[in-house]
N, C-alpha and C positions, 0 to 999 in steps of 0.2 A: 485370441485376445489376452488371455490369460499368460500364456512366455511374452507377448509385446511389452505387458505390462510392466512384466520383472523385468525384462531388459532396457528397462526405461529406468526405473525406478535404480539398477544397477548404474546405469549411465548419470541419473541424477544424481548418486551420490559420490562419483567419481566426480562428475563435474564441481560439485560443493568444495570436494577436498583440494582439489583445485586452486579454486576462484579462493575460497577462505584462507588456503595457505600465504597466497599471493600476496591477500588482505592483511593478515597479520604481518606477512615481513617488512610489508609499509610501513606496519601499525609499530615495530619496533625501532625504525626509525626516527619515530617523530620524540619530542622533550617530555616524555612523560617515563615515569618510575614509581607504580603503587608502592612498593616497596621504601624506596624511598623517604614517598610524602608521609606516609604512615611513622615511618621512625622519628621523623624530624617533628612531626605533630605532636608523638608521643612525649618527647624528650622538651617540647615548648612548655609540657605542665609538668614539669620536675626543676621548679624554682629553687629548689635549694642545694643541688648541686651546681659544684666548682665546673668552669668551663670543661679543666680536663675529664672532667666525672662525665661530661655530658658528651661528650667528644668519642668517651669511651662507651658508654652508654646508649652513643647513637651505631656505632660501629657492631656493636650486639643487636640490637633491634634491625638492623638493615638487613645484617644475614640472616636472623630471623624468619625474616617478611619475605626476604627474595626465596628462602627452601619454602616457608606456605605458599609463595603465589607460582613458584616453579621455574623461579629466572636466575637460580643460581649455577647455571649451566650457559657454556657461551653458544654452544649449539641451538641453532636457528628451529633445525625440526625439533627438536626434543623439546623444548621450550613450545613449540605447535602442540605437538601432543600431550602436553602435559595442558594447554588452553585448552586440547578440545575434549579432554578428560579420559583417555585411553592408555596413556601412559603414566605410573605414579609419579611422585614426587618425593621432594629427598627425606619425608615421615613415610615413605609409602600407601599414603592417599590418592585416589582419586576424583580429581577436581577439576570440573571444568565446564565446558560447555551441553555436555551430552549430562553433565550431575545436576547441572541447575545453577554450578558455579560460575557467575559470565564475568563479572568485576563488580564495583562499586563505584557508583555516583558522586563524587565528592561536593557537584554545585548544589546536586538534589539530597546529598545527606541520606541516603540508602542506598539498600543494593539494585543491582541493574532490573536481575528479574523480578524485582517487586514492581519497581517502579510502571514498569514497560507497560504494565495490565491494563489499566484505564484508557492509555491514548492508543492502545490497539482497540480496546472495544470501540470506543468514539469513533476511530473511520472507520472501523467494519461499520456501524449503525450509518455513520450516512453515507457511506459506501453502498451500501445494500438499498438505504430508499432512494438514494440517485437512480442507480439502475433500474428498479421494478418502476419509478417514474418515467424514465429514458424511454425504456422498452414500450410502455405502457400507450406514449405519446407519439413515438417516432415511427414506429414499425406500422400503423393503421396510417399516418400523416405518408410515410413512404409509397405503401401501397395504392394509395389514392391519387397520388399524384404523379404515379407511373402509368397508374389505368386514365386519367384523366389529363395524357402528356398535353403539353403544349397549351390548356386550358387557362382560363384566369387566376381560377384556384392555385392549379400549378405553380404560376409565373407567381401571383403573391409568396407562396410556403418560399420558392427558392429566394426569393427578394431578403424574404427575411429571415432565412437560415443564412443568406451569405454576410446580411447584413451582421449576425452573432458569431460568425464564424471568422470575420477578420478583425474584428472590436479586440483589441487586447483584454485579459482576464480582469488585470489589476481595475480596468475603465470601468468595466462591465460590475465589476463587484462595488466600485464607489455610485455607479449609479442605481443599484440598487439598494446602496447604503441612506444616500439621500432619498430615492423614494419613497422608501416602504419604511422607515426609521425615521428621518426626518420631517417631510412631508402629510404623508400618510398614517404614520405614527402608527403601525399596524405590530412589525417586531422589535425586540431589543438590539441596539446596534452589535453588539457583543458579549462576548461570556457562555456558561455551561449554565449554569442557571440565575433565580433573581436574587441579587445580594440582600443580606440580612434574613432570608428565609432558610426557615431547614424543615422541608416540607419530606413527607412519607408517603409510600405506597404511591396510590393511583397519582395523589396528586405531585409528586414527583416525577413520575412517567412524563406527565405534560407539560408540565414546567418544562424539564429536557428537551422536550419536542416542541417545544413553543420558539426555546432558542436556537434548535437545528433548522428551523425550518429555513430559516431566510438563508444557511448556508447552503442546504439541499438544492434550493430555488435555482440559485446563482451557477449549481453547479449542473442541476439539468440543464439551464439557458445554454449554459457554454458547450454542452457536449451535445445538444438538440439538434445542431445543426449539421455538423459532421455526420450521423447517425442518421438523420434526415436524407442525406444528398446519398450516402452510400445505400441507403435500402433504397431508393427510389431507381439509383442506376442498377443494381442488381435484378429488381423488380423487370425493368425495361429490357433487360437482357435476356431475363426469364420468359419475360411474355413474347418473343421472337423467336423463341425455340420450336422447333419442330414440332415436338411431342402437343405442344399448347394449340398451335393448330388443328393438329389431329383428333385432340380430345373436343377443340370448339366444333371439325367435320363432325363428330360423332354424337354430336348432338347435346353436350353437357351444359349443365347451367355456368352462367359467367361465374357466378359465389363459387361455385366447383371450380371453376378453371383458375382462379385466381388463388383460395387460401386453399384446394389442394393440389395441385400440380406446378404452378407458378411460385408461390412461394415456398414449396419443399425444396425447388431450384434457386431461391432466391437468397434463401436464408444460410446456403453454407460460407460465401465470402463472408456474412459480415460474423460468424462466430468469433474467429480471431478480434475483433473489435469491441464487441459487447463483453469478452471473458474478459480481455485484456484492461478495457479500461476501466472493470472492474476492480481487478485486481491493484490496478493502478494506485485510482481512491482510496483502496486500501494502504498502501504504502504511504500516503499523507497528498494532501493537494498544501503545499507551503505559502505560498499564496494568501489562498484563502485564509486559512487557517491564522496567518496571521494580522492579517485585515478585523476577521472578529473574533481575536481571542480564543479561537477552537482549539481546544486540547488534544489534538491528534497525534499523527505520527512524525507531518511534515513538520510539524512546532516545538516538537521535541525533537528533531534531529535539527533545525536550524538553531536552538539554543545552544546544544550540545556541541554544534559547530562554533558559537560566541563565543563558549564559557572554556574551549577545548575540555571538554567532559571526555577525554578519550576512549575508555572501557566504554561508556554508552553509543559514542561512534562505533565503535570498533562489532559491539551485537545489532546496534543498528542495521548496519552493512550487511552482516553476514541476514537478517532477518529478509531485507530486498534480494539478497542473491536466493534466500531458499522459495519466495514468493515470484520471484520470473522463473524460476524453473517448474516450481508447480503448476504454476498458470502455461507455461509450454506445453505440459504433460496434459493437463484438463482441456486444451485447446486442441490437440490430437484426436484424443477419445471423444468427444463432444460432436467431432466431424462425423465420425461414425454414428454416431445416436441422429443425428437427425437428418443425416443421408443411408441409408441403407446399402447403395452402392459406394460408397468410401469402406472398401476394404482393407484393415490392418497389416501390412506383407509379416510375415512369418520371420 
């Protein structure tokens, strides 16, 4: 388990160097020059110099800017490695992505990795109560409705998982804008918390959680059903197996044959599903997120994409490439932990 690992972990950083190189050479493509905009900004609050002073003046500050950010070089990789902080630069610093160095925000007015902190935490938090809700709902709705095939029960769950399963998100998230907001008047339609308050400790927690809630809601709705259908066929697959028989000849109770022998079988297709669309959430639901105002991930990359915020695109990207490779990695070893027979090959 232990060489699998590193040889994983060797692959996934092979693969990064990669995918991120790829990403930067785009990324130097497009109309952006920190160096650049930094001189010409500079040189806007130096009022009292003559055109030429400033002409000349801007011409000092560019090369400046370009030896700190590392683009005074026309070579493509050297200009990589000096972004992803492994190579110096023309002070002989190291700066870049592996220092902490990533760019600067110009629409947000700081630097990138300041910025990033908050709307990563915000979809980890409803990322994480989607899931433990998901799991919570789905996995007992699955199994029941595999033991109970062809039933009315059955036939209702599937009615109405297919029913949320082909409603587009956008639909599904305005009708529960207008129910529970408008109607109902139970959450706030939007925002991280309630305006004009600047609440602490406990009552802050809830506040928080008073305004995830309704996006949590919307986003278990939408993954219920998927997760529904898939544990229920897995389940029905499980229960036709050989072994389930042989354990029901041998006299076991059905509660036995179901959550242990049936769904130890059941539960390895959907791993890839529940890791994944975890991770997912993680990376932003854009959508939502921007229906109510949710400061995530998906609403900072879609600004960034507005405002061309490049350097925030640019860690963006490389943050989604290091989060499907992870979630690759965790969806491998995970098969193992909860199949005993998913041996790792050597």
């Amino acid at each position: 388990m232990g060489r699998y690992i590193l040889k994983r972990l060797v692959y996934m950083v092979l693969v990064f160097i990669l995918l991120t190189f790829v990403l930067y050479s785009f990324y130097q493509l497009m109309p952006v020059n920190r160096a650049y905009q930094d001189a010409k900004n500079d040189v806007s609050t130096m009022k009292r110099l003559t055109e030429e002073e400033k002409k000349h003046k801007f011409d000092e500050l560019y090369e400046m800017y370009q030896r700190k950010y590392g683009t005074d070089v026309p070579e493509v990789w050297k200009r990589y490695l000096r972004w992803l902080g492994v190579y110096p630069n023309y002070y002989g610093e190291y700066k870049g992505l592996l220092t902490g160095d990533v760019g600067y925000s110009y629409d947000h007015r700081m630097d990138v990795i300041k910025l990033v902190g908050p709307y990563i935490r915000n979809s980890f938090l409803i990322g994480l109560f989607t899931q433990i809700a998901v799991l919570g709902v789905t996995i007992p709705l699955g199994i029941k409705c595999a033991v109970k095939k062809n039933s009315r029960f059955d036939h209702g769950v599937q009615i109405f998982s297919l029913f949320g399963y082909s409603t587009p998100s956008f639909i599904t998230y305005i009708i529960f804008i207008v129910l529970f907001c408008s109607i109902l008047k139970i959450f706030p339609v939007s925002g991280m918390k309630t305006a004009g308050t600047n609440y602490t400790g406990m009552k802050a927690v809830l506040d928080t959680l008073w305004h995830i809630a309704l996006p949590t809601i919307c986003l278990i709705y939408s993954n219920l059903a998927g997760t529904t259908r898939i544990c229920r066929a897995s389940m029905i697959d499980a229960l036709s197996l050989d072994c389930i028989r042989t354990a029901r000849a041998k006299g076991l109770t059905e509660k036995s044959v179901i959550y242990s022998h049936a769904w130890r079988n059941a539960i390895i297709p959907m791993v890839s599903i529940i890791v994944g669309s975890f991770f997912a959430t993680i990376s932003g639901a854009m959508i939502l997120e921007t229906m109510f105002g949710f400061k995530g991930m998906g609403l900072l990359m879609l600004n960034a994409a507005r405002n061309a915020d490049y350097d925030l695109i640019m860690f963006l990207e490389v943050m989604y490439t290091f989060l499907g490779l992870f979630s690759n990695l965790v969806i491998d070893l995970t098969y193992g932990l909860v199949d005993p027979r998913v041996r790792i090959s050597k």
